[in-house]
C-alpha positions as CSV (number, residue, x, y, z in Angstrom):
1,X,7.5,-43.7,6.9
2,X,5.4,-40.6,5.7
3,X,3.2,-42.4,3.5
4,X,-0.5,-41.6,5.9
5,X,0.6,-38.2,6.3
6,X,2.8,-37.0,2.7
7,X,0.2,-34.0,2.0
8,X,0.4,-33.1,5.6
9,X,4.0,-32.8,5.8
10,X,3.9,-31.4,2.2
11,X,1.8,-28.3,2.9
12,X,3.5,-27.6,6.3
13,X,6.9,-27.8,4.8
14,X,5.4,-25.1,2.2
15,X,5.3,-22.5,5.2
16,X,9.2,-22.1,5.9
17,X,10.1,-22.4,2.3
18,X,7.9,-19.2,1.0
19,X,8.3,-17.7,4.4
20,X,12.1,-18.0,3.5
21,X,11.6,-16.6,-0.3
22,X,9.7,-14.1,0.6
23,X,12.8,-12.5,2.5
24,X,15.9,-13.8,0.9
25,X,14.6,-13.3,-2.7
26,X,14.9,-9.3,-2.3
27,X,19.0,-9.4,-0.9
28,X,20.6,-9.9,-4.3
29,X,17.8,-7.1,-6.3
30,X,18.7,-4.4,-3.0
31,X,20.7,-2.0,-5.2
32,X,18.0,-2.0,-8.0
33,X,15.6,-1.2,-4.9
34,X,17.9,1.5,-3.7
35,X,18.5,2.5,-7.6
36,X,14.6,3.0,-8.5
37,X,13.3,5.0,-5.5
38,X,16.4,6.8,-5.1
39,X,17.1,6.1,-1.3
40,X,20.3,5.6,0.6
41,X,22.2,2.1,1.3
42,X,20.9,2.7,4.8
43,X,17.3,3.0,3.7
44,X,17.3,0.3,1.6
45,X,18.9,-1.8,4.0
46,X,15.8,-1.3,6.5
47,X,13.7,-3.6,3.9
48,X,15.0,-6.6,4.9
49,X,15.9,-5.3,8.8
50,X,12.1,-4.3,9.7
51,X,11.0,-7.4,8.8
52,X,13.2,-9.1,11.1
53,X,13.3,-6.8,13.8
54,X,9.7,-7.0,14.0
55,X,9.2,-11.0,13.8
56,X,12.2,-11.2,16.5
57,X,9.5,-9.3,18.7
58,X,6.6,-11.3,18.2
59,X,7.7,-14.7,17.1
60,X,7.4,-15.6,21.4
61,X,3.6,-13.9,21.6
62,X,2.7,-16.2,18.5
63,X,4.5,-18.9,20.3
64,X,2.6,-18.5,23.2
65,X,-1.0,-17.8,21.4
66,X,-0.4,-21.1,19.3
67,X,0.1,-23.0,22.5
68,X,-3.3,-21.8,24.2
69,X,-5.6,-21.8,20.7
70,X,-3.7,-24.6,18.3
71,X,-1.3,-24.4,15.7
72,X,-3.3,-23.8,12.5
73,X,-5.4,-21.6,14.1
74,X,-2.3,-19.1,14.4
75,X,-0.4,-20.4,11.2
76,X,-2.9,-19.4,8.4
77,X,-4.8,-15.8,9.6
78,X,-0.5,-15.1,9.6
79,X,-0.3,-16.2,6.3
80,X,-3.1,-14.0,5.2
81,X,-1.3,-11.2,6.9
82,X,2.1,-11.8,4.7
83,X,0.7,-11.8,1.5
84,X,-1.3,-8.5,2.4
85,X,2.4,-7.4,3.5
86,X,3.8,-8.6,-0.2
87,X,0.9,-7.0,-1.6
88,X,1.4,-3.5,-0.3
89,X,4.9,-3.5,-0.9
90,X,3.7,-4.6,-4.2
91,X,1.2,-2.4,-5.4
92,X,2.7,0.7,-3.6
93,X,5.6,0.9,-5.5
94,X,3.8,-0.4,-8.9
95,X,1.4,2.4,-8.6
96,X,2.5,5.0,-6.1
97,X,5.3,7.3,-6.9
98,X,8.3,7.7,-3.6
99,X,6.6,4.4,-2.1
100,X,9.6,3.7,0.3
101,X,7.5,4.2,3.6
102,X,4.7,2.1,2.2
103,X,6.7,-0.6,0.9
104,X,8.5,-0.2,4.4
105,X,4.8,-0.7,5.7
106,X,4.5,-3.5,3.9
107,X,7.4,-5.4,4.6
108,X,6.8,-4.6,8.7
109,X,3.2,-6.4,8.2
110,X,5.5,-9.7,6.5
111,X,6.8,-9.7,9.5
112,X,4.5,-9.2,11.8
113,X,3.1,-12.7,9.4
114,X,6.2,-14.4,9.2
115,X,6.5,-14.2,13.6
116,X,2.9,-16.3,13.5
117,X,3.4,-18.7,10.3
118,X,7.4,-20.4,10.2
119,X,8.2,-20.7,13.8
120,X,5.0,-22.6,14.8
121,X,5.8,-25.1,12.1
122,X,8.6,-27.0,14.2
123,X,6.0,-27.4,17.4
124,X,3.5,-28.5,14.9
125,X,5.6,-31.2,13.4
126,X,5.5,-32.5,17.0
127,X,2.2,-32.6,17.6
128,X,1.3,-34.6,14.3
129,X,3.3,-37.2,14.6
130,X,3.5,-40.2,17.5
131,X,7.2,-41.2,17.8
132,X,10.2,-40.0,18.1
133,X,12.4,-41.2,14.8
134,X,8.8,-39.8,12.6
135,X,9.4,-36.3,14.6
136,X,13.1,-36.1,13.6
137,X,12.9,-37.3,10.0
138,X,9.9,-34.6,9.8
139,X,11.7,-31.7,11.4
140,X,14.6,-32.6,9.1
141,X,12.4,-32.1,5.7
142,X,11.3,-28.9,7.1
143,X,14.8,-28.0,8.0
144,X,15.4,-28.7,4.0
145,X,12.4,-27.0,3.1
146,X,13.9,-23.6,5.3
147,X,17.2,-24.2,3.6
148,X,15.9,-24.8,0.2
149,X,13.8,-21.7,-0.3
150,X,17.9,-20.3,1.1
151,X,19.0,-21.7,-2.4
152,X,16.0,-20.8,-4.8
153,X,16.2,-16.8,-3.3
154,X,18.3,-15.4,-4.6
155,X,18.2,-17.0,-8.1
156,X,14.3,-16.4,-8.0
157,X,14.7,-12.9,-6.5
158,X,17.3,-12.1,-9.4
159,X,15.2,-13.4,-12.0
160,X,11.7,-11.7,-11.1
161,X,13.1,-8.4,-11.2
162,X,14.9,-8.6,-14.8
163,X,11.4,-8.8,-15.8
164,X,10.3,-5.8,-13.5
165,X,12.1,-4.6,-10.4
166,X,9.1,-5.0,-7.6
167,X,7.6,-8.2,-9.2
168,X,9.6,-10.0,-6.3
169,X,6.8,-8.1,-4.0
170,X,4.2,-9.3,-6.0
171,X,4.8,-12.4,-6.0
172,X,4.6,-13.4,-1.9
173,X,1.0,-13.1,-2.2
174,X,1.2,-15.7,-4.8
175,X,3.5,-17.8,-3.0
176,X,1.4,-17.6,0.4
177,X,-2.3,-18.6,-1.0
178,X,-0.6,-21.7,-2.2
179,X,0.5,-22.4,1.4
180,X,-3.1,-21.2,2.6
181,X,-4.5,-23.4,0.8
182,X,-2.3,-26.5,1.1
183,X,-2.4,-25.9,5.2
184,X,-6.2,-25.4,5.4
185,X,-7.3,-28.7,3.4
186,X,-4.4,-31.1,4.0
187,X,-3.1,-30.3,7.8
188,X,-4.7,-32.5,10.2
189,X,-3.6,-31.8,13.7
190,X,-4.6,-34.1,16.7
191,X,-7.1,-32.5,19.5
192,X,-5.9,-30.7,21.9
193,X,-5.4,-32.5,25.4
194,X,-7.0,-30.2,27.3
195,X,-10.2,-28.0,25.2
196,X,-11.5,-25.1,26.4
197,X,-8.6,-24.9,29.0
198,X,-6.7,-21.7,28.7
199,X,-3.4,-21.3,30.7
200,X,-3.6,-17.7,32.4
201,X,-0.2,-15.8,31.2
202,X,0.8,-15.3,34.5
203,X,0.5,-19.5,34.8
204,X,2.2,-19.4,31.7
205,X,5.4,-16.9,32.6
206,X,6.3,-19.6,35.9
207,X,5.9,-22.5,33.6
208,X,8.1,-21.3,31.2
209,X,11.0,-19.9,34.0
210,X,10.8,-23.5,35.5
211,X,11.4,-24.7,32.2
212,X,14.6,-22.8,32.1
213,X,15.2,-23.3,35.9
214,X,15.7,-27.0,34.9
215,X,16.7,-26.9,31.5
216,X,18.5,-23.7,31.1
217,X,22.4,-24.9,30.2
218,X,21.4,-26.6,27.2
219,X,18.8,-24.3,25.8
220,X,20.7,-21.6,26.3
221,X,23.4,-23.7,24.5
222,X,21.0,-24.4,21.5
223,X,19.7,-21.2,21.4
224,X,23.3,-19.9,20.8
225,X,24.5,-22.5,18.4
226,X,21.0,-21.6,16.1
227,X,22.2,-17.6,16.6
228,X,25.7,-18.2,15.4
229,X,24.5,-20.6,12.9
230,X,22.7,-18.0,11.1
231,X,24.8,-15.0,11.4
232,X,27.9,-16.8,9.9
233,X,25.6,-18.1,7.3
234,X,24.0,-14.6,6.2
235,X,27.1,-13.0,7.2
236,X,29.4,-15.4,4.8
237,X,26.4,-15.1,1.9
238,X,26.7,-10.9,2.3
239,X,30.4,-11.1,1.9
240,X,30.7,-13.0,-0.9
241,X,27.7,-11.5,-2.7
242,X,29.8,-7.9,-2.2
243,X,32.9,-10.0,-3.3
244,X,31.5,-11.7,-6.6
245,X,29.8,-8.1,-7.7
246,X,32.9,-5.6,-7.0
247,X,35.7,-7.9,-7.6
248,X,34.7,-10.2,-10.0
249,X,31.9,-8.6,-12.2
250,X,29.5,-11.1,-11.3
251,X,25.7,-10.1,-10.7
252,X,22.1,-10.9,-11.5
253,X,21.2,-14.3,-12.1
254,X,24.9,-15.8,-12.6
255,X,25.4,-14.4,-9.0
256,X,22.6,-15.8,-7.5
257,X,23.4,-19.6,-8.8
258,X,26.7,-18.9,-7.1
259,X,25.7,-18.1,-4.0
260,X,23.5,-21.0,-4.5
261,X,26.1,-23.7,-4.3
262,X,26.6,-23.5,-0.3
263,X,23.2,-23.4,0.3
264,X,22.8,-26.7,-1.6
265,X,25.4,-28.4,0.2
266,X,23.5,-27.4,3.5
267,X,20.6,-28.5,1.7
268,X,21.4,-31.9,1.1
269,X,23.3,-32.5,4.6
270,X,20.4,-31.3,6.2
271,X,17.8,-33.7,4.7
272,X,20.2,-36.6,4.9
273,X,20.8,-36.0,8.8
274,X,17.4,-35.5,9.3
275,X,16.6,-39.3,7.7
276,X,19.6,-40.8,9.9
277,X,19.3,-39.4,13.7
278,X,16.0,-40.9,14.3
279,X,15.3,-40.7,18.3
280,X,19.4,-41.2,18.7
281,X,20.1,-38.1,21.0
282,X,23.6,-39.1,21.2
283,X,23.6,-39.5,17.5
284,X,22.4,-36.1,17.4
285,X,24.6,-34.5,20.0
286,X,28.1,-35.4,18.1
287,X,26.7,-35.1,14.5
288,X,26.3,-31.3,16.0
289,X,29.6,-31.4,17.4
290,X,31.2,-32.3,14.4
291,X,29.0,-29.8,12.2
292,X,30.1,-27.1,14.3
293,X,33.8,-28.4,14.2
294,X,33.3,-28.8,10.4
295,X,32.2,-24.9,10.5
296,X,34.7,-23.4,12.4
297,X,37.6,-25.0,10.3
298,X,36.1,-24.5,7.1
299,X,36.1,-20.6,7.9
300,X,39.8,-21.0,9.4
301,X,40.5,-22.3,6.1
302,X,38.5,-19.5,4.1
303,X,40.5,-17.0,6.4
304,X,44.6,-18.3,5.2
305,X,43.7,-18.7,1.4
306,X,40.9,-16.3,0.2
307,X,41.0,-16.9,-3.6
308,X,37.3,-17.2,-4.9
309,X,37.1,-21.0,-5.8
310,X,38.6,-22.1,-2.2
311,X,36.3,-19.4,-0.7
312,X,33.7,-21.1,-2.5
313,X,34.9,-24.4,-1.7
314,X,35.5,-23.9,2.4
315,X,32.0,-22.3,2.3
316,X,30.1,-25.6,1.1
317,X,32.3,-27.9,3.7
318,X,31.0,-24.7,6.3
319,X,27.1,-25.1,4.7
320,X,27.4,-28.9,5.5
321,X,28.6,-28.4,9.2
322,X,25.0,-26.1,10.0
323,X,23.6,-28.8,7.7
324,X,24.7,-31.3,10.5
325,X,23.7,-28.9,13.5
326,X,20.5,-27.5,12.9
327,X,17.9,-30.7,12.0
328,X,19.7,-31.8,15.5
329,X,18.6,-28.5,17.1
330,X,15.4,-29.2,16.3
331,X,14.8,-32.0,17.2
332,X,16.4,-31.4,20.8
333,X,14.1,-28.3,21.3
334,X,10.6,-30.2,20.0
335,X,11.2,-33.4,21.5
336,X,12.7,-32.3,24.6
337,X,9.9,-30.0,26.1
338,X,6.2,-30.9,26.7
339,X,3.5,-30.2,24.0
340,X,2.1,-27.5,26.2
341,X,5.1,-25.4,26.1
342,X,6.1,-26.3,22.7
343,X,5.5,-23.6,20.6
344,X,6.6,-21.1,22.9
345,X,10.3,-22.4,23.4
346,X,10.7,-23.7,19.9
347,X,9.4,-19.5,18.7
348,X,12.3,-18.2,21.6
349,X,14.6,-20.4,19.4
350,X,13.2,-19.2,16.2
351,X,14.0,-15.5,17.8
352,X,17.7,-16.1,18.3
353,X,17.9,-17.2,14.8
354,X,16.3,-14.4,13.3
355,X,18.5,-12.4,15.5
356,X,21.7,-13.9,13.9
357,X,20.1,-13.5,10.4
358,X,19.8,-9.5,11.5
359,X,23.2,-9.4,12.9
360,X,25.2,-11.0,10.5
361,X,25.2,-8.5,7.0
362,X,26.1,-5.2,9.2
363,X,29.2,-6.6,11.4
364,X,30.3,-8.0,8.1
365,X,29.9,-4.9,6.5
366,X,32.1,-3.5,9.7
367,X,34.5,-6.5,9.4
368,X,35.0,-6.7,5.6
369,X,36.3,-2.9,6.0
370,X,39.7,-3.9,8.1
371,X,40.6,-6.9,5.8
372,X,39.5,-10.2,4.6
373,X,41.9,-12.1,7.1
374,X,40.1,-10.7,10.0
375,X,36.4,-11.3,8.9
376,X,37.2,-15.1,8.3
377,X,39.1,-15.3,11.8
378,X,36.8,-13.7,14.0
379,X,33.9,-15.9,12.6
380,X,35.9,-19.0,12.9
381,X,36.1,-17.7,16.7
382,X,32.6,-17.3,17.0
383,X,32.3,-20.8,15.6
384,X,34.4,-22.1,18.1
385,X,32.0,-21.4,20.4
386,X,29.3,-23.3,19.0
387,X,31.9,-26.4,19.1
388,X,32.5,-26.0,23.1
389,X,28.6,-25.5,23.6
390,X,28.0,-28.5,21.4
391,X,30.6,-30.3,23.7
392,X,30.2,-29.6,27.3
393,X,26.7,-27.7,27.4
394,X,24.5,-30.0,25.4
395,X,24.4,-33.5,27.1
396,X,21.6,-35.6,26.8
397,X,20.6,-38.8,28.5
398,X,21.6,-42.3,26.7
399,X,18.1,-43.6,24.6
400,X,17.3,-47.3,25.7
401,X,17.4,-50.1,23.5
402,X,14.0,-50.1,23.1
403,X,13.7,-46.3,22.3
404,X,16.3,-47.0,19.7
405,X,13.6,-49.6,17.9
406,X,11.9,-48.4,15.3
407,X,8.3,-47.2,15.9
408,X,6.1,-50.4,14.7
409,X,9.2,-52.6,16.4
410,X,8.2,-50.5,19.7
411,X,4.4,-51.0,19.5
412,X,4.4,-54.7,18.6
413,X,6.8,-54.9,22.1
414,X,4.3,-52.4,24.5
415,X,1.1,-54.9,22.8
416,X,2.8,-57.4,24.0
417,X,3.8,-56.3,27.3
418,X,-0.2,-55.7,27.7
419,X,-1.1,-58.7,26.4
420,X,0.8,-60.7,29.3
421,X,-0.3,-58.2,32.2
């Protein structure tokens, strides 16, 4: 299906995947962070929170800009800015002695990157592609791509810094001219419908209220099962991190292939369920029901028996229910509002999830503290939630036969119609 456009899909699916590394590959090396510049667990624990605080602010403005001046045009100067981010944090603590405020600096500049480079990817695999089954199996490769860079992290992360502890740093600027490059040569996006026509921001706040105004229940409703999505998934990952290291003497590199084997389960349901749902929106609307169902007992299950190989166990059955949910998501967000407003809904969306990611480590922390039983049960209750949104909020309308053909099927049948009128 991809064949005319592999490098294009290629190079945008490199966005989310370093954007992803270049966060998730410091979790697991935090202590040897907090250990070498003598800070406190609070301190170190603002490395990975200013970076998402600080994309959950912009991610909509980026959203917004990448809808009046184009995609790439937004994308790749934010690129540029991450790997000046990396490098700072980098070089500041390679050369500078007590270089916690620069690296912070640093890390607040990947950000302030990461807000303009992986959220406009989802509105962008809209825009380069004509039908509706090519949009879904496209947002499902970058949905692996996000999740994939989830699985090399933390085995990366560990294994950069057993060479030197801020290599990690040093290598997003690395990562990011890679993705520079590959986006700059290889991404061709189509013309925009309207040139030279810029939308005036007041223009722009009433379209995107009537949006909700019509919209609203199941936005809202995907916009809540992407938030919950990701704070049990980086809330479960913290937990059993703690639990592997304190209780079972397991760190570094053996660690981070542990933590690994959920996020390859997610992995491999999310590619597979972006290759099946095609334009099928009821397809996709009870494959996300039974993902979140799939979640929420997994968890219930990880709550009654909480020895380490069940744990592990429940927690790849949880990884395939957000596996199920979240190429779904996406596709309901790109396909179901107009190009013009594409990027900025899709970068609200993007927002909530980098809200969960921020929420999930602390309440855990908080959780953990009272006992194991009541972690696991209140995040199966917060999973419940996504299976009653997933039920009664999302409902979308039944696909025609013909919308159910596949794309050259559908041409050959609209030449034809023309032919006869």
């Amino acid at each position: 299906m991809f064949e005319w456009k592999k490098w294009d899909l290629a190079s945008v699916a490199s966005v989310p995947l370093i954007m992803t590394l270049g966060n998730s590959m410091l979790i697991p090396i935090l202590p040897a962070i907090q250990k070498q510049l003598n800070i406190t667990s609070l301190q170190v624990s603002l490395v990975i929170t200013a970076y998402s605080v600080v994309a959950i602010l912009l991610i909509p403005i980026a959203g917004f800009l990448s809808d009046q001046f184009g995609r790439k045009t937004i994308i790749i100067p934010s690129l540029f800015i991450t790997a000046l981010g990396g490098a700072i944090s980098g070089l500041s603590a390679w050369w500078i002695d007590n270089s916690y405020w620069l690296i912070l600096l640093g890390r607040l500049l990947q950000g302030v990157g990461a807000a303009g480079a992986a959220p406009i990817v989802l509105p962008l695999v809209g825009d380069m592609f004509r039908s509706d089954d090519e949009v879904s199996s496209g947002l499902g490769i970058i949905e692996t791509s996000n999740t994939l860079g989830k699985v090399l992290s933390p085995i990366v992360g560990a294994y950069l810094a057993t060479i030197v502890w801020f290599l990690p740093f040093l290598a997003i600027p690395v990562f990011c001219l890679v993705s520079i490059f590959m986006v700059l040569f290889f991404v061709k996006t189509p013309p925009a419908e309207k040139p030279g026509v810029n939308q005036q921001f007041g223009a722009f706040v009433h379209s995107i209220l009537t949006i909700f105004k019509e919209k609203g229940r199941w936005l809202a409703a995907i916009f809540a099962v992407g938030c919950i999505s990701m704070f049990v998934l980086f809330g479960v990952l913290f937990y059993l991190s703690s639990l592997l290291e304190q209780q079972y003497g397991v760190d570094g590199v053996q660690k981070g292939l542990v933590l690994a084997i959920p996020l390859l389960a997610l992995c491999l349901a999310s590619y597979g369920t972006g290759q099946q749902i095609g334009p099928n929106k009821k397809l996709m609307k009870w494959l996300a029901f039974t993902g979140s169902l799939l979640l929420t007992v997994s968890i219930l299950v990880g709550a009654l028996y909480p020895g380490i190989y069940l744990l592990i166990t429940s927690l790849c059955f949880g990884g395939v229910g957000i596996g199920l949910m979240l190429p779904c998501l996406d596709t309901f967000i790109t396909e179901g509002i107009e190009k013009s407003e594409r990027g900025t809904i899709t970068s609200i969306y993007s927002s909530m999830r980098f809200i969960g990611v921020s929420l999930g480590p602390p309440i855990v922390s908080v959780l953990e503290q009272i006992s194991h039983r009541v972690l696991f049960i209140t995040i199966a209750g917060v999973c419940a939630v996504t299976v009653l949104l997933t039920l009664f909020a999302i409902k979308p309308r039944a696909n025609s036969p013909e919308e159910l053909l596949p794309f050259d099927k559908r041409v050959r049948l609209l030449t034809k119609r023309k032919v006869r009128t």
